[in-house]
TORDO-550409 format. One record per residue (C-alpha): residue in three letters; chain; x, y, z. Coordinates in steps of 0.001 Angstrom, whole numbers, plus 500000, padded with zeros to 6 digits. Layout:
# residues N
KOLLO volo palum      u      v      w
KOLLO  ala     A      X      Y      Z
...
END
This chain:
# residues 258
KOLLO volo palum      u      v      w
KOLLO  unk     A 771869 845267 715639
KOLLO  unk     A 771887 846576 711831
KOLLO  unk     A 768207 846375 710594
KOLLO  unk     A 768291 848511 706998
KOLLO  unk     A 770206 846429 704004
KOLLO  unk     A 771239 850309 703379
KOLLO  unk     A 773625 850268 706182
KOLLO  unk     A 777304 851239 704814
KOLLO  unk     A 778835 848046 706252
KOLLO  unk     A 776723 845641 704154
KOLLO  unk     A 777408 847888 701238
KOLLO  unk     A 780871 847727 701403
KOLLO  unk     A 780396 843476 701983
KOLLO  unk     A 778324 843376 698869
KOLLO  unk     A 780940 845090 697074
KOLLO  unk     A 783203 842170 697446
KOLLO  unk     A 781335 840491 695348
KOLLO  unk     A 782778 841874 692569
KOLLO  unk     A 786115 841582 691589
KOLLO  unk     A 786803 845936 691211
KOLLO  unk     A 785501 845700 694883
KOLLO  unk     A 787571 843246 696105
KOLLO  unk     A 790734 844825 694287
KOLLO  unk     A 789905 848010 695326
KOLLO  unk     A 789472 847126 699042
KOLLO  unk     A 792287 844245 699017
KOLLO  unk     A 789634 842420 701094
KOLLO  unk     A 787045 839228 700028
KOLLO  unk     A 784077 837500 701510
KOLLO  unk     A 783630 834467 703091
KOLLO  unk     A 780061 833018 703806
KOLLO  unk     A 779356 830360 705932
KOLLO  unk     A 780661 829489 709523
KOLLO  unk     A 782621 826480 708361
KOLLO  unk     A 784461 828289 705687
KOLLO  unk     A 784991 831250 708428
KOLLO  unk     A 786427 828412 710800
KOLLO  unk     A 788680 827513 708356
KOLLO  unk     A 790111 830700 707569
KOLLO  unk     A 790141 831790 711425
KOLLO  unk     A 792708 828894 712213
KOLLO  unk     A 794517 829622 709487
KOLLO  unk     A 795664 832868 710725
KOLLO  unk     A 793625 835015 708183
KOLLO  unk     A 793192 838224 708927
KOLLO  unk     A 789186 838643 709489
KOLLO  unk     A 788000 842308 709848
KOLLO  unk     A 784335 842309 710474
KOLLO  unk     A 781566 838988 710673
KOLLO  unk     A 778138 839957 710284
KOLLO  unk     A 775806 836750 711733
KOLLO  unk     A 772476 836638 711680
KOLLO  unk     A 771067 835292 715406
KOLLO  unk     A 771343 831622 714543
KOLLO  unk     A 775069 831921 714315
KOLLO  unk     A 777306 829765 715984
KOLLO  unk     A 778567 830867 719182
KOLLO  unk     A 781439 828722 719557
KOLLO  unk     A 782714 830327 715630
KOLLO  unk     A 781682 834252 716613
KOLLO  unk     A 783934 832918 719770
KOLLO  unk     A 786516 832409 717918
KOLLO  unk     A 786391 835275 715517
KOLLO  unk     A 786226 837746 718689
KOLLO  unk     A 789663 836193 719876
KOLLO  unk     A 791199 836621 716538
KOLLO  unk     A 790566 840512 716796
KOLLO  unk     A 787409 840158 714569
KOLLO  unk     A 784553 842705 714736
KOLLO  unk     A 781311 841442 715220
KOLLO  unk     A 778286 843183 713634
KOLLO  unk     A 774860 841627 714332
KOLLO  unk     A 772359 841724 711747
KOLLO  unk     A 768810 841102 711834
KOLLO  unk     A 767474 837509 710372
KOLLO  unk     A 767698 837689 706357
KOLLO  unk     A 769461 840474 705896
KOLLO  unk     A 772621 838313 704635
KOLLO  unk     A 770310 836907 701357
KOLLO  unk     A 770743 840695 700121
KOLLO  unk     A 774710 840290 700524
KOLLO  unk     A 775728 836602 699673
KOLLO  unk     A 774537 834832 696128
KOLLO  unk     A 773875 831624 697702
KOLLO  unk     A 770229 830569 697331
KOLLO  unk     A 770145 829656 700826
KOLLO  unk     A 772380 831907 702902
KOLLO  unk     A 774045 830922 705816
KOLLO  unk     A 773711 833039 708782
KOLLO  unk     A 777360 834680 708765
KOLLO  unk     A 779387 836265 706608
KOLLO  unk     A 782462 838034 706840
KOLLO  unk     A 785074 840409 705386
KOLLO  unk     A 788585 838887 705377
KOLLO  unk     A 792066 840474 704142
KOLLO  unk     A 792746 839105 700758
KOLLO  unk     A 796001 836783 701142
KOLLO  unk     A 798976 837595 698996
KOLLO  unk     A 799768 835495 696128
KOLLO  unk     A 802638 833143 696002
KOLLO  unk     A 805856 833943 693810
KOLLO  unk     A 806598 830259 691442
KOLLO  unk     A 809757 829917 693468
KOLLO  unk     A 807723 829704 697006
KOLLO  unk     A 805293 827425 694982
KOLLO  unk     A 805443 823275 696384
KOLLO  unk     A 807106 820508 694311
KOLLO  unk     A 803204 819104 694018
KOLLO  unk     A 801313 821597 691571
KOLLO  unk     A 797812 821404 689939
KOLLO  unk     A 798168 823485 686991
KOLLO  unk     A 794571 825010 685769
KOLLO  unk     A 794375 826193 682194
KOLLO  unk     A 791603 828181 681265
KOLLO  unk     A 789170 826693 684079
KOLLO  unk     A 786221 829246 684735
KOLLO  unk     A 784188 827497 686610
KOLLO  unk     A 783939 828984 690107
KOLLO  unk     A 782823 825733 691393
KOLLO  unk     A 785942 823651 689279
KOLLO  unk     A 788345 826154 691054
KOLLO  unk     A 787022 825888 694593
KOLLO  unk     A 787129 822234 694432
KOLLO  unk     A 790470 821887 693201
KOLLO  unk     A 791720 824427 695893
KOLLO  unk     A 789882 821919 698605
KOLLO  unk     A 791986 818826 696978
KOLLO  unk     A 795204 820500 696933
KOLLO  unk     A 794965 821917 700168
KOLLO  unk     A 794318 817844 701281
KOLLO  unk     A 797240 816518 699114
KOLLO  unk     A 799208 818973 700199
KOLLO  unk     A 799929 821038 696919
KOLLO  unk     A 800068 824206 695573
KOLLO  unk     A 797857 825811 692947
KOLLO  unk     A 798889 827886 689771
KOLLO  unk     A 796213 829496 687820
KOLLO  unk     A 796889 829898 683897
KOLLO  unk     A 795330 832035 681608
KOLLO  unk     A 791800 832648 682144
KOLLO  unk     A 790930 831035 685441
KOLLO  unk     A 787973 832107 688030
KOLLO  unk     A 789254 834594 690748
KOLLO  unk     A 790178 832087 693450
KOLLO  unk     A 789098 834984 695649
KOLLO  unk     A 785613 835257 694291
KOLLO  unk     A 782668 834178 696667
KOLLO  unk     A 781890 831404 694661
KOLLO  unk     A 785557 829599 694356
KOLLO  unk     A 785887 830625 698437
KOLLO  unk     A 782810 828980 699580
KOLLO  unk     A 783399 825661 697112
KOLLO  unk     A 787158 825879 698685
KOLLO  unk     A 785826 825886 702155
KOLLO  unk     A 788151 828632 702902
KOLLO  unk     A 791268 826584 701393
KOLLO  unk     A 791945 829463 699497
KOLLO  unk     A 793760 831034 702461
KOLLO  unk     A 795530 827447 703141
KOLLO  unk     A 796877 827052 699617
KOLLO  unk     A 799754 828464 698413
KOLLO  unk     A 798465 830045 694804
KOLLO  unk     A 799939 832193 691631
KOLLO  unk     A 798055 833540 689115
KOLLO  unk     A 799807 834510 685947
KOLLO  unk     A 798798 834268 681921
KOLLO  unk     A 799738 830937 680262
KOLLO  unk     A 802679 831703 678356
KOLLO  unk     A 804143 833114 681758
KOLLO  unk     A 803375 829974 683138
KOLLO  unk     A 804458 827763 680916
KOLLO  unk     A 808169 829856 680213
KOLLO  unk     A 808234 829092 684090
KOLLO  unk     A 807466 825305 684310
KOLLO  unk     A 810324 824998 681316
KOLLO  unk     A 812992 827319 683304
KOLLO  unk     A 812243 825664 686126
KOLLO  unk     A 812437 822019 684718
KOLLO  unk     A 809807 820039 686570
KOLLO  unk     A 808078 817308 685345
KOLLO  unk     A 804982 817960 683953
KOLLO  unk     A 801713 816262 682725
KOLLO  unk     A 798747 817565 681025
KOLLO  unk     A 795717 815692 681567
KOLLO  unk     A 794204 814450 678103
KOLLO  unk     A 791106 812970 676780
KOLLO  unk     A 793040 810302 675217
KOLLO  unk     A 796161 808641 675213
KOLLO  unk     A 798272 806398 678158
KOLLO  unk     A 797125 806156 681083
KOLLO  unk     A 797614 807955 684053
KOLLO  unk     A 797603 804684 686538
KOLLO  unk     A 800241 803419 684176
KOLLO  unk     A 802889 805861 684477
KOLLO  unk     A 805519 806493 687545
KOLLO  unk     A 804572 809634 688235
KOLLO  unk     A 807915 811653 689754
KOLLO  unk     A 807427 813064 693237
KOLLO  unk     A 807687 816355 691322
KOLLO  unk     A 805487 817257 689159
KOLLO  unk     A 802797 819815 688141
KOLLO  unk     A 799835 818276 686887
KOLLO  unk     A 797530 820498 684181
KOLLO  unk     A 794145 820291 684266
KOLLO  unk     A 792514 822013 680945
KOLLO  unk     A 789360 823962 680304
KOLLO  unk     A 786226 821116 680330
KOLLO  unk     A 784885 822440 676526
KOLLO  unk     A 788682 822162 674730
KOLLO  unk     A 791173 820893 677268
KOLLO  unk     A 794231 822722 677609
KOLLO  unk     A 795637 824666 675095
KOLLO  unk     A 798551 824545 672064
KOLLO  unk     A 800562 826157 674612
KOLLO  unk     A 801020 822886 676734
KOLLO  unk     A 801606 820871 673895
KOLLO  unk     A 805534 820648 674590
KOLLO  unk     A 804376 818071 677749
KOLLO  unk     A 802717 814681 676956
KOLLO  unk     A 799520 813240 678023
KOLLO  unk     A 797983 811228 680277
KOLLO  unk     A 794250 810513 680007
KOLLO  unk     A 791833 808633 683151
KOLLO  unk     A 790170 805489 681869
KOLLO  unk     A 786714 805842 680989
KOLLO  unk     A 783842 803502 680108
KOLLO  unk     A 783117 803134 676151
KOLLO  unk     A 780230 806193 675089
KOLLO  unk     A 781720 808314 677967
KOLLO  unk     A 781926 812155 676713
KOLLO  unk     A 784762 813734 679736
KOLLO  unk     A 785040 813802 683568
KOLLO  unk     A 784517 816688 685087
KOLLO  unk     A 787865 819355 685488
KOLLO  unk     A 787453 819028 689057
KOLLO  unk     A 786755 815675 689370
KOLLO  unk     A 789836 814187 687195
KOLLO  unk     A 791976 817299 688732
KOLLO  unk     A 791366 815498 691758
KOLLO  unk     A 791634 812113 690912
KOLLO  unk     A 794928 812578 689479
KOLLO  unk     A 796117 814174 692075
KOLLO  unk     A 795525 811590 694535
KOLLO  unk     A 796982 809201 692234
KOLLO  unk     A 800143 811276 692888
KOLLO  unk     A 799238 811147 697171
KOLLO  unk     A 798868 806848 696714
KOLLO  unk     A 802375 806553 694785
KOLLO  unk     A 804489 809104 697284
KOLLO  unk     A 801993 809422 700067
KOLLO  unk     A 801700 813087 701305
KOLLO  unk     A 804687 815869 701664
KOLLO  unk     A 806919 815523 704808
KOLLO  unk     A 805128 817275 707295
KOLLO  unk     A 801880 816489 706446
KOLLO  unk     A 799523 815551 709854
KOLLO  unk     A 797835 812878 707430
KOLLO  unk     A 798861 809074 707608
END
């Protein structure tokens, strides 16, 4: 059982937490025995778990059958790894996944533009992964591989087929490519008005200024709000718009889901 938060092995974990570390290693963390679950059944390729004693048995189970190591730590030495306030009592170090290319991407796309915020990203991950769509992240997006994005994703990050690129990359694609498109607006139609085409990559902007001039070339389609009301929040109407897409075509052939 490691006792000293000097040990190598929980250096080289908290090194993950930053994005050289992570790039260097071509490994990320994921904290929390659900999240681990998740990954594990996907077929990720988990290297080491360090769990505290209250661990689950039935997950360290699971990891040990998937080739995992398992490292046993003493009880709060994973609050001097993880940056959650209250740490759960595993953690572990997991490949990194390889990024999709835009022609393995799904016909169902959430777009992001410029969204930073770990927690945004994470959650939108979660949705698509449900709705059964891909990801593309434009421009100045979180690190879906960061420990914040992973842990709001509950490990959907290693479900969801994702590309990163910069916005003009991504936007020369969506017009080459000649999907249907939709930017989500403040203002204009509605979205629960439109047909939305089975196809289609919905983009969800940056919550301070939307998306940028660069997505201009696609119209709008706002979510009704009361009177007074400021925005939704990027997750929230990324998700909600999404699902609009799920109740007109239902989810993609294949799908377990009714």
């Amino acid at each position: 059982m490691l006792r000293s938060p000097h040990n190598a092995l929980l250096k080289q974990a908290r090194a993950l937490l930053d994005r050289r570390g992570r790039e260097r290693s071509g490994c990320f963390l994921v904290e929390g025995q659900r999240a681990l679950q998740t990954v594990l059944e996907a077929g990720a390729a988990v290297q080491t778990v360090l769990h505290e004693p209250a661990a689950d048995a039935a997950v360290l189970t699971l990891a040990a059958s998937c080739g995992a190591r398992l490292v046993p730590l003493e009880a709060g030495l994973l609050a001097g790894i993880v940056q959650t306030v209250t740490p759960g009592p595993l953690a572990a170090i997991v490949r990194s996944p390889a990024q999709s290319t835009p022609a393995a991407l799904p016909d169902r796309l959430l777009v992001l533009a410029e969204v930073r915020d770990p927690g945004n990203v994470g959650t939108l991950l979660r949705t698509a992964d449900a709705a059964g769509a891909g990801l593309v992240l434009a421009g100045g997006c979180a690190d879906p591989l960061s420990p914040k994005v992973v842990r709001a994703s509950a490990g959907a990050v290693v479900r969801v087929p994702w590309w990163c690129a910069k916005a003009p990359d991504v936007v020369d694609w969506l017009q080459r490519d000649g999907r249907a498109v939709l930017v989500l607006a403040a203002g204009g139609p509605s979205l629960y008005g439109a047909a939305l085409p089975p196809t289609l990559a919905l983009v969800v902007g940056n919550e301070g200024h939307g998306a940028g001039p660069e997505w201009a070339v696609w119209p709008t389609r706002c979510l009704p709000m009361a009177a007074g009301a400021e925005s939704l929040n990027a997750a929230v109407a990324g998700s909600l718009a999404l699902y609009e897409l799920v109740r007109q075509h239902g989810l993609p052939a294949g799908s377990d889901g009714d």
